[in-house]
C-alpha positions as CSV (number, residue, x, y, z in Angstrom):
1,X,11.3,10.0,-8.5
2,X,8.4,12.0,-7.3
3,X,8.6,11.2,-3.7
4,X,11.5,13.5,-2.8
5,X,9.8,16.4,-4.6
6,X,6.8,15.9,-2.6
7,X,8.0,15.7,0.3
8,X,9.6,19.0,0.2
9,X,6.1,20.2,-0.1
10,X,4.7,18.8,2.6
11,X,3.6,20.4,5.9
12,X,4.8,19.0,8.8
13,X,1.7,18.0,10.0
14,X,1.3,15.7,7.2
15,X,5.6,14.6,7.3
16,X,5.2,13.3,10.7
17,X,3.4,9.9,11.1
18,X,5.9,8.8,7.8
19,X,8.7,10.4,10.0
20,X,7.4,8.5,12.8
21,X,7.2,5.1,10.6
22,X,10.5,5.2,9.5
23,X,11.6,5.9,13.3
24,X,10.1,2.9,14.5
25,X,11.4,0.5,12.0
26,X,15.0,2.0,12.7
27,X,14.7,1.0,16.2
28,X,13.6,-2.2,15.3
29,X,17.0,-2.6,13.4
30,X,18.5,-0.9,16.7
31,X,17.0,-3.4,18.5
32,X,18.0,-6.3,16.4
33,X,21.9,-5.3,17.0
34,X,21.3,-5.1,20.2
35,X,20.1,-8.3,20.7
36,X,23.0,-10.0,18.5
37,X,25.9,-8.0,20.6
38,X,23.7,-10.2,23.7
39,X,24.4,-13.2,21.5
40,X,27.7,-12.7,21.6
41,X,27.9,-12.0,25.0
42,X,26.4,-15.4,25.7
43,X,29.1,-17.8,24.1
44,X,30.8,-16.3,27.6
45,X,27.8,-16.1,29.6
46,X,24.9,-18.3,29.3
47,X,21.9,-16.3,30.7
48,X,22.5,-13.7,28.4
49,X,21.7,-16.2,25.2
50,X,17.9,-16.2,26.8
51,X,18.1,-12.5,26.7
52,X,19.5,-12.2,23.1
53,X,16.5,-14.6,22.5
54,X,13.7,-12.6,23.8
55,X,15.1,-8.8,22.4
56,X,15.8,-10.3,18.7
57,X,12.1,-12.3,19.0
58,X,11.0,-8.2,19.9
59,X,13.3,-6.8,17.0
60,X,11.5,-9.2,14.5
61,X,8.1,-8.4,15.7
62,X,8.4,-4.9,15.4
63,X,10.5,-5.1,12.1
64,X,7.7,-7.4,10.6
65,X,5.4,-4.5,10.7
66,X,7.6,-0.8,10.3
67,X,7.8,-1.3,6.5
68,X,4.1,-2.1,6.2
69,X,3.3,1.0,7.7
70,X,5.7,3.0,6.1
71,X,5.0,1.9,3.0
72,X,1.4,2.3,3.5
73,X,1.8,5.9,4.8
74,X,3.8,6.5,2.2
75,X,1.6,5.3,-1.0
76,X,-1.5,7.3,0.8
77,X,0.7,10.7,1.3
78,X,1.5,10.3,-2.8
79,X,-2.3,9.4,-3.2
80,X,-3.8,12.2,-1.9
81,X,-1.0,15.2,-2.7
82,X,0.0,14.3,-5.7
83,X,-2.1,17.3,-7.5
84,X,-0.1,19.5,-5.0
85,X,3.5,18.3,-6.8
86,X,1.7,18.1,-10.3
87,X,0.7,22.1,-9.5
88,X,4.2,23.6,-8.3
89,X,6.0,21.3,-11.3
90,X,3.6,23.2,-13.6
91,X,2.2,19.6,-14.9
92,X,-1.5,19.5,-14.9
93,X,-3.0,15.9,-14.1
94,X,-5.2,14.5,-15.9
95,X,-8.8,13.3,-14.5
96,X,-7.5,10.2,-13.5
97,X,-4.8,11.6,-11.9
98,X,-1.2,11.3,-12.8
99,X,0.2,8.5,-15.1
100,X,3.4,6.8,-14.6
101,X,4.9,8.7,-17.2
102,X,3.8,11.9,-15.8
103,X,5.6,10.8,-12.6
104,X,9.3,10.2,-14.1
């Protein structure tokens, strides 16, 4: 429950290669319907099958890492402004940073 807190904290500097992330794995998904309205296509049309083929093998590719990423950029963005949300909450962390419980 912390991340939407945080993230209105955050300069934009720091926002965009998350925003970016997230953009990238939606065009992925883009791409993916794309390349099934192609399928379709090709129960009329056979060379558009081979098409569908090669933009859903490029939708998968690109799908198989966008979550990665994001999720990566997401935990280090918590990781290293977390004292930041603790601060304007009013919640001073501990040494070892925040607990679990401290986050809820």
């Amino acid at each position: 429950m912390a991340w939407p807190r945080l993230w209105l904290l955050l300069e934009d500097e720091v926002r965009r290669p998350v925003v970016e992330a997230r953009i990238g794995f939606a065009e992925a998904a883009t791409l993916a319907g794309w390349g099934c309205l192609y399928g379709s296509a090709g129960l009329f049309w056979w060379p558009a099958l081979v098409t569908a083929a090669c933009v859903l093998l490029a939708s998968w590719r690109r799908a198989r890492s966008g979550p990665e990423e994001f999720a990566t950029l997401v935990e280090g963005v918590v990781d290293v402004h977390h004292r930041l949300l603790a601060d304007a909450l009013g919640v001073p962390p501990g040494d070892g940073g925040m607990t679990e419980a401290e986050d809820r």
